[in-house]
C-alpha positions as CSV (number, residue, x, y, z in Angstrom):
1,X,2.5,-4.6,26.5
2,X,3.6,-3.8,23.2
3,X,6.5,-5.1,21.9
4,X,7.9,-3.5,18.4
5,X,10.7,-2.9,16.1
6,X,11.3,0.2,14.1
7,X,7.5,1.2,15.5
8,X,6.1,-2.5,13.4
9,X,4.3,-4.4,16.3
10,X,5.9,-7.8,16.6
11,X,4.0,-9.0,19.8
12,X,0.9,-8.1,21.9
13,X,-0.2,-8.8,24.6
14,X,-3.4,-8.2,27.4
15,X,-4.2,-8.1,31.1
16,X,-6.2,-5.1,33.3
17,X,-4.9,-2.1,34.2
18,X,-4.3,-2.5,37.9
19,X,-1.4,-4.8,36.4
20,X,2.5,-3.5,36.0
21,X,3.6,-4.2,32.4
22,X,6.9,-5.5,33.6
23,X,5.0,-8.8,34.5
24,X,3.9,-8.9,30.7
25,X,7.6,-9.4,29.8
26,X,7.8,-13.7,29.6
27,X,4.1,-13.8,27.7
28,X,4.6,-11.1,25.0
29,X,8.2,-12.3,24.5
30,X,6.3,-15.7,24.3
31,X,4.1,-14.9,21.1
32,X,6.7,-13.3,18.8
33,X,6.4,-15.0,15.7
34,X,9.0,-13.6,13.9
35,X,12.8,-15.7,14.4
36,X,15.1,-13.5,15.0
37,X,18.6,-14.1,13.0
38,X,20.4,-17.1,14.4
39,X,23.7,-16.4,16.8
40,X,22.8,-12.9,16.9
41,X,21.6,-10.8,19.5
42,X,18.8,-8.5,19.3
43,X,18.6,-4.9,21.0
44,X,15.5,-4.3,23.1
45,X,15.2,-0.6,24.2
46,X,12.4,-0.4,27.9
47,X,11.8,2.2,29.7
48,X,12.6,3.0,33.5
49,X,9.6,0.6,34.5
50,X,11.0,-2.6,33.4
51,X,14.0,-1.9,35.5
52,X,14.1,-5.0,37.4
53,X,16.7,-8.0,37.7
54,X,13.9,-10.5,36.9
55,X,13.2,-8.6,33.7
56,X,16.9,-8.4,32.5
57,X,17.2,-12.3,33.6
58,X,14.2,-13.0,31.4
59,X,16.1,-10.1,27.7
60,X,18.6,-12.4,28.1
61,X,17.1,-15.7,28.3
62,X,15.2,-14.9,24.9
63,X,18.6,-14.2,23.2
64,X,18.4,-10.1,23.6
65,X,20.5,-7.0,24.7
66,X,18.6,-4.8,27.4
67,X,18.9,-1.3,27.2
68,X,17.0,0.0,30.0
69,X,16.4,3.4,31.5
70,X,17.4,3.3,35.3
71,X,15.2,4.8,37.6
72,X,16.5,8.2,38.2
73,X,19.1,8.5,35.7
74,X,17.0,10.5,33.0
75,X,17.0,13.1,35.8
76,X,20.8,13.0,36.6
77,X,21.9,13.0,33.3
78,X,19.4,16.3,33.0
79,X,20.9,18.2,35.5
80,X,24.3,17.7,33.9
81,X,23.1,18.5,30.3
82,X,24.5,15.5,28.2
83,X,21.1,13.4,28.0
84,X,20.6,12.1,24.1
85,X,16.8,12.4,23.3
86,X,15.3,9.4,24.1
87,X,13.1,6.9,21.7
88,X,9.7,7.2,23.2
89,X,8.1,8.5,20.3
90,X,8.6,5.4,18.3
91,X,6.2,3.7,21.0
92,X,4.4,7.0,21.6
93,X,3.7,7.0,17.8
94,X,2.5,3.2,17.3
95,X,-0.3,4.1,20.5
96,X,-1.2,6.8,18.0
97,X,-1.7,4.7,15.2
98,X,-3.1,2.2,17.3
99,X,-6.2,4.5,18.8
100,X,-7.5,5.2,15.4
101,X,-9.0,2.3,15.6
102,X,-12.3,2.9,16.9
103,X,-12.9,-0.2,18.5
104,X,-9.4,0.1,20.2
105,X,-9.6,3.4,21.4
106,X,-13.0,3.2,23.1
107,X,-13.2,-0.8,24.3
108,X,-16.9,-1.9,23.1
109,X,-15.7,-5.7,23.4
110,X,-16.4,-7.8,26.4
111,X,-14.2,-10.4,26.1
112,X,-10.3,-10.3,25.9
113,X,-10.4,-13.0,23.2
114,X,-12.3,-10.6,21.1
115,X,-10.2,-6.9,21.7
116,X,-6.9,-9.0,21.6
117,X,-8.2,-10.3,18.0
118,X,-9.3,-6.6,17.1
119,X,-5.5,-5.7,18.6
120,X,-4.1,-8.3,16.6
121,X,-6.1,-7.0,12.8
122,X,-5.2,-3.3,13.7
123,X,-1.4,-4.4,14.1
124,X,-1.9,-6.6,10.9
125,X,-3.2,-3.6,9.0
126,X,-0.7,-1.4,10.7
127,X,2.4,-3.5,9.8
128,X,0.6,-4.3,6.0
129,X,0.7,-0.1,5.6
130,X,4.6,0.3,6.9
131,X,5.5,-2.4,3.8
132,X,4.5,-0.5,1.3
């Protein structure tokens, strides 16, 4: 799971594939290391599979505003023809960056410890490149 603001990774985290992100939610909110502004709560924008009460329980325990897609809403609001475009491509557009990093993109690591830390220096290098 990939947390991220503006499309700058703020928080990564691991597991296999067989897992649902939404259980990802406590650890990756966990090991943000950036403090957010004192008093003042943060949006967080999820799609329609973190729509679950344990998820918006555990937004608002670390101080943030929830704004996630119901299931079955996207396609209501479809049929009618009011639907605003959503945001995917910001998280769409970090994967991108994110897979041209060879070792990312095809795992050659065993261990977590080591493609979490080659996670970790792509997000570095990606964040370093969106200060300039």
């Amino acid at each position: 799971m990939l947390t991220e603001a503006s499309g700058i990774p703020l928080a990564i985290e691991i597991s296999g594939a067989n897992k649902n992100d939404f259980k990802l939610v406590k650890q990756t909110f966990e090991s943000i290391q950036v403090n957010k502004p004192s008093g003042k709560k943060s949006n967080i924008c999820m799609d329609k599979g973190y729509d679950y009460n344990e998820v918006r329980e555990l937004v608002d325990e670390f101080g943030y505003t929830a704004h996630i897609r119901a299931r079955g809403e996207e396609a209501k609001k479809l049929k009618k023809g009011v639907l605003k475009k959503a945001r995917r491509w910001v998280v769409e557009r970090t994967h991108s960056w994110l897979n041209r990093f060879r070792g990312i993109l095809i795992r050659w690591s065993k261990k977590g410890e080591n493609y979490l830390a080659m996670l970790h220096f792509a997000c570095g290098l990606i964040t370093w490149r969106a200060c300039l």
